[in-house]
N, C-alpha and C positions, 0 to 999 in steps of 0.2 A: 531576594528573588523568591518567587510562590511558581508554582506551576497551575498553568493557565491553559485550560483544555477546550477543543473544537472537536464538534460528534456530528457527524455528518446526518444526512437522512438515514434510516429503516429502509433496507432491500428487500426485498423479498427475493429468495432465490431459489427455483423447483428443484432442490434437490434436499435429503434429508441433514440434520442437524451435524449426524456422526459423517457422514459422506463429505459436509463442506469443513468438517474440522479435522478431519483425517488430511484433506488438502491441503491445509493452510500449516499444520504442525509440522510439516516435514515440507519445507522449503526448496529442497531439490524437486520436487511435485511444479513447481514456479520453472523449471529451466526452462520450459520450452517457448515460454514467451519473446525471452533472445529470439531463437531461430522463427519464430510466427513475424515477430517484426521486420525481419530479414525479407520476408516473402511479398513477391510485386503485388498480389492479389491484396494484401493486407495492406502493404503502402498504398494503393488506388482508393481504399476503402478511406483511410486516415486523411489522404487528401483530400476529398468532399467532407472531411469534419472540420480537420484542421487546417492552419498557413503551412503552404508547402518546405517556406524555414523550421517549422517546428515537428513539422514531419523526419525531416534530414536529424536535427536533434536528437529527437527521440530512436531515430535507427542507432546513430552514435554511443548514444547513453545505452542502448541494448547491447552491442556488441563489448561495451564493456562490463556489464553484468558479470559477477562472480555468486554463482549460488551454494550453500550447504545445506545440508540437514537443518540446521541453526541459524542461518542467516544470508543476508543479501547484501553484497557489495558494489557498490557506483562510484566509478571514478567519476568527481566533479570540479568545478574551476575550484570549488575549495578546497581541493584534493579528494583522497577517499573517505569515504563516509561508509559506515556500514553499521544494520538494522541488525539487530544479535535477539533472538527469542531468549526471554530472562523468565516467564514463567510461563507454563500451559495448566490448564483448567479443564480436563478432558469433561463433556464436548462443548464446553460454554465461552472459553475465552482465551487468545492469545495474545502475550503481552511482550512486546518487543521496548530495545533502549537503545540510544544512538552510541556511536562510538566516531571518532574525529569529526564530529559534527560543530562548527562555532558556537552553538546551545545546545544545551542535551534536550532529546527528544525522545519521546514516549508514543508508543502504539499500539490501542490495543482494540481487536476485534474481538466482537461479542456477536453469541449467536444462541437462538434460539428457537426452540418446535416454532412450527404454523402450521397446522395440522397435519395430518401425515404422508405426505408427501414433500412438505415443505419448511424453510426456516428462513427464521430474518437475522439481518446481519445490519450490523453499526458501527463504524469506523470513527475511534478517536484519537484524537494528536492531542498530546500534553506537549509543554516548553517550558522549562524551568527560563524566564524571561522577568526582566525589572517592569515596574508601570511604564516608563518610560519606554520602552523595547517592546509593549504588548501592542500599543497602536500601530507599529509596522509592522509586525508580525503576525496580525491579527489575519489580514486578508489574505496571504498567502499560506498559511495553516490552516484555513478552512478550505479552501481550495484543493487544497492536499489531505483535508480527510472527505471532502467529497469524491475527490477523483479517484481518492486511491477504494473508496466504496463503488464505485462506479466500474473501475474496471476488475476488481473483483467479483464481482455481481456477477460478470459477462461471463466467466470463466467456466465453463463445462467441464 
């Protein structure tokens, strides 16, 4: 098996370098995301993006979010699976590993100046994955390191 990695686009995100890694390092900073989900204003908003099925999903998958300091825990059909921060880079990079995951998975957000007011940010997913196992697993790991760059980006 080799590990086989997907890097989403460069965000740009107005806020300074130390600001958006002070965020991300300390994972209880992420609670609130549960309770936003929760909220009808924010389900209307997800409705004209997404299918009203995956709308209900993702409420589901929020309320069972478990956050720490260290990490974020998701009940899923393939039971729990939970992201553990294994190393921080203060202010350039956090490197997360999977735990009860069917493959082990790697995540690491990278960020850097954009002048001064600003940084960019790049979401990658590693999968320790066989050749055989990279062709199905190709499209839904990219997908997951765009999205999970995407709704990070959003995050004020």
């Amino acid at each position: 098996m080799s590990l086989t990695k997907f890097e989403s686009e460069v965000k740009i995100i107005p806020q300074t370098q130390q600001v958006v890694y002070d965020r991300f390092a300390d994972l209880n900073n992420l609670a609130f995301l549960k309770e936003r989900l929760s909220d009808p204003a924010v389900q209307d908003e997800l409705a004209r993006q997404v299918p009203a099925d995956k709308v209900e999903d993702l409420r589901n998958y929020a309320e069972k979010l478990e956050f720490t300091a260290d990490s974020i825990t998701i009940e899923s059909p393939l039971g729990q699976i939970t992201l553990r921060i294994i190393e921080r880079e203060e202010p350039k990079c956090i490197k997360f590993a999977s735990e009860g995951a069917p493959i082990q998975l790697y995540v690491w957000i990278q960020l850097l100046p954009h002048g001064t007011y600003e940084s960019k940010m790049k979401v990658t997913v590693g999968a320790e994955v066989n050749f055989f196992m990279k062709g199905m697993v190709a499209k839904p790991l990219q997908q997951a390191a765009d999205g999970l760059a995407q709704i990070l980006s959003a995050i004020r």
